[in-house]
C-alpha positions, 0 to 999 in steps of 0.5 A: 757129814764127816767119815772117820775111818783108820789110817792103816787101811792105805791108799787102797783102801781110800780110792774104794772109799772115794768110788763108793765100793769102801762105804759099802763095805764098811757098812757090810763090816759093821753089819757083821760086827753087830751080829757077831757080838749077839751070837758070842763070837769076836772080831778076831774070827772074821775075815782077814780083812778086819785084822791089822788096821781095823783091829784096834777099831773093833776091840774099841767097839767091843770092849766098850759098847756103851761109847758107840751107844752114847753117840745116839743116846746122850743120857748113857753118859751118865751111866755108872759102869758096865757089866758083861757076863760072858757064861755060855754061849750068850753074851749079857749086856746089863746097864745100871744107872747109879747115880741117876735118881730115878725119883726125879725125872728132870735129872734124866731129862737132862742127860739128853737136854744139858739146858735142862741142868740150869733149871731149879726146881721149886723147894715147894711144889704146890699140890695140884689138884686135878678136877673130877670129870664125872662120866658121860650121861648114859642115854637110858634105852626107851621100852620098845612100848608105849606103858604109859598114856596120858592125857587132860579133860580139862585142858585149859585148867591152870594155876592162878598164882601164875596165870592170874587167872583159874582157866584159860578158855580154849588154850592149854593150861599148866596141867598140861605142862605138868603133863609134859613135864610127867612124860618127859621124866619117866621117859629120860631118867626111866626110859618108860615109853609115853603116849601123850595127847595135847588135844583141846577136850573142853571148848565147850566144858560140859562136854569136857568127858565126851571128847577125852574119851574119845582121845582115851580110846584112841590112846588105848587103841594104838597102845595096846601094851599100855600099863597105865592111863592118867588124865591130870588136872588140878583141884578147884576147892582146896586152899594153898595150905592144904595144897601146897608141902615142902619136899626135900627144900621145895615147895611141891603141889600135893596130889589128890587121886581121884577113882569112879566108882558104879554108882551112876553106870555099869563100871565093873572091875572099879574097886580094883582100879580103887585098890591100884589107886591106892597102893599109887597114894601109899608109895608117895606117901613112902618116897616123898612124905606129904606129897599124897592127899589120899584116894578120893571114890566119886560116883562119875567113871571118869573114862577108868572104865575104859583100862583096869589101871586108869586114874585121875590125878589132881596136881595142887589146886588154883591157888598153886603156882605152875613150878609147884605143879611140875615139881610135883610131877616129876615126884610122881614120875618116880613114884610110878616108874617103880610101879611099871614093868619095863619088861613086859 
């Protein structure tokens, strides 16, 4: 580090700098001249020991402040000229940039890094294009009660197009996996909370309904805020082609809604769950054209007995492919999400 400081402050002057006490008061004097130039005031009225030698130190200081700035600050070399308005009290110090294009940051880049001035910039710059992040998935609020329940009589009922076969003994067919597939969408794409059941009802088949209304029961029991209750299968006496519909570019299994009526016991109230069924077949019909095979009345309960709004739903047939079947579920989703209220 090098000290520059005026010849005509004497010997005296360089044995206070040599013990310490000179830097330190040359420290306090630029201190000073700083504070003075804010408040309107001249070196002229400090201390005497500022005048002589040191006169021609603080007029330089005064007089052009920009030459001390551009010490620290490279990119001031470049400024055009320097106005001092001297009116009132205050002193203004305004900077103006003239010949700096303010347009091209490069220009001004390399004031302060000369390196910077060998650089050409290209004739032309190709259009960057930046990518589109799309926002985060907003994690949608489960309803703080299960609304809907679901569950499969017959359980090993599956689709021949995929399994080879129409029904596999003992296990969980793919109307259980359209099931899954039915709880899954209406609880992450519309946050209705859903009971399911993955219970075997038909080991043995003709007992098939007394065992899932044991399974209903309980479904009902533990959700007491329950909206609705489905029990899914899939038909048996319909053909691929009266089964199967394109919806926006996809094969989908139709859906039959099935309703027990009083024929063979006591069901009161059945023609309003006939009526709820029906309004459920018009909405599909509404959404996704196609997709509804109707409402079908048949004389058994079917466990609909047992809730005010309680069907049946046959998604496609044997001769659908498992896909179709999910596809299809998960249009159903949408169709029921907009008949359940999420705030009750």
């Amino acid at each position: 580090m090098i000290f520059i400081y005026p010849s005509s402050l004497g010997c005296r002057s360089r044995r206070r700098f040599k013990n310490g006490k000179g830097s330190r008061l040359i420290a306090y004097m630029l201190l000073f001249m700083m504070l003075s130039a804010g408040f309107g005031f001249t070196v002229r009225f400090c201390c005497p020991y500022m005048l002589g030698g040191m006169n021609r130190f603080s007029v330089w200081l005064t007089r052009n402040p920009l030459s001390l700035m551009s010490i620290a600050m490279p990119v001031l070399s470049g400024v055009g000229q320097v106005s001092v308005d001297e009116s009132g009290k205050k002193n203004v110090f305004a900077v103006y940039l003239p010949g700096v294009d303010l347009r091209g940051p490069q220009y001004i880049m390399s004031l302060g890094l000369p390196l910077l001035s060998k650089v050409q910039a290209p004739e032309n710059e190709p259009d960057v294009t930046l990518p589109v992040v799309a926002d985060e998935e907003k994690t949608v609020q489960l309803s703080k009660d299960c609304l809907v329940a679901i569950y499969n009589t017959h359980t090993g009922e599956t689709y021949a197009l995929t399994d080879g076969v129409d029904r596999l003994e003992g296990q969980r067919g793919g109307v259980t996996k359209a099931a899954v597939t039915l709880k899954k969408v209406l609880e992450e794409k519309y946050g209705i909370r859903t009971a399911i059941s993955d219970r075997i009802n038909d080991e043995v088949y003709n007992n098939a309904y007394l065992e899932s209304e044991k399974v209903a029961r309980d479904l009902i029991a533990r959700n007491p805020k329950l909206q609705l209750v489905l029990d899914i299968h899939r038909d048996s006496a319909k053909s691929r082609e009266q089964t199967m519909v394109e919806i926006k570019g996809e094969k989908a299994a139709r859906v039959m809604i099935v309703v027990g009526s009083d024929a063979r016991s006591p069901f009161p109230g059945w023609e309003e769950n006939r009526d709820f069924a029906q309004r459920v077949a018009d909405r599909m019909n509404e959404l996704y054209p196609g997709l509804s095979l109707g409402v079908r009345v048949k004389e058994g309960r079917y466990n609909q007995h047992l809730h005010s709004n309680s069907i049946l739903l046959e998604i496609g047939s044997v001769d659908n492919t498992t896909d179709e079947a999910l596809y299809s579920a998960g249009l159903v989703a949408d169709v029921l999400a907009g008949m359940i209220n999420k705030n009750d």
